[in-house]
Phi, psi and omega in degrees: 000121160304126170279116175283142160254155165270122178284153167201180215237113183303169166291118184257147167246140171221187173268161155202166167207149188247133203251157200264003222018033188230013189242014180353286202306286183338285198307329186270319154342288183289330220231330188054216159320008170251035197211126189201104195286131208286135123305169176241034143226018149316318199253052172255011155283314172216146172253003166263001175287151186193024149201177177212125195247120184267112163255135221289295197318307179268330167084044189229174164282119155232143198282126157294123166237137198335151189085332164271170201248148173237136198236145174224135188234079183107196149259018200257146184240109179237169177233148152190149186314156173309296187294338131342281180306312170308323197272002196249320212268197170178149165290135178219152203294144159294123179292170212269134195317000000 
């Protein structure tokens, strides 16, 4: 019989920022040209969407809605929900100047 060990995932640290849907300039800022603000006659696929994040993984747009977070790894971009980002994350100290 083989003996399991238990595995877990190191600690990664990243940027994010969340968006309130009053913070465009941040996102555009943090995200550059993968940050794209929704008009709202734009939004007949999800009308609660009100951005949009070209994410690195998929190479596809996915809609931002108030409350999600844009995660930076790196040079690579995910959107992911408040409850996703709570359950991945933790607040960790800001590096050093």
């Amino acid at each position: 019989m083989t003996d399991t060990t238990r595995f877990r995932p190191r600690a990664v640290e990243v940027d994010a920022i969340q968006w309130t849907g009053t913070n465009a300039a941040e996102l555009a800022e943090f995200a550059g040209s993968r940050f794209a603000k929704t008009d709202p006659e734009d939004r007949t696929d999800d009308p609660d969407s009100t951005a949009a994040l070209l994410e690195t993984e998929h190479d596809a747009w996915f809609d931002l809605h108030v409350g999600d977070w844009v995660v930076r790894r790196c040079s690579a971009f995910e959107v992911l929900g408040e409850e996703e980002f709570a359950d991945r994350y933790e607040p960790a100290p800001l590096p050093a100047a």
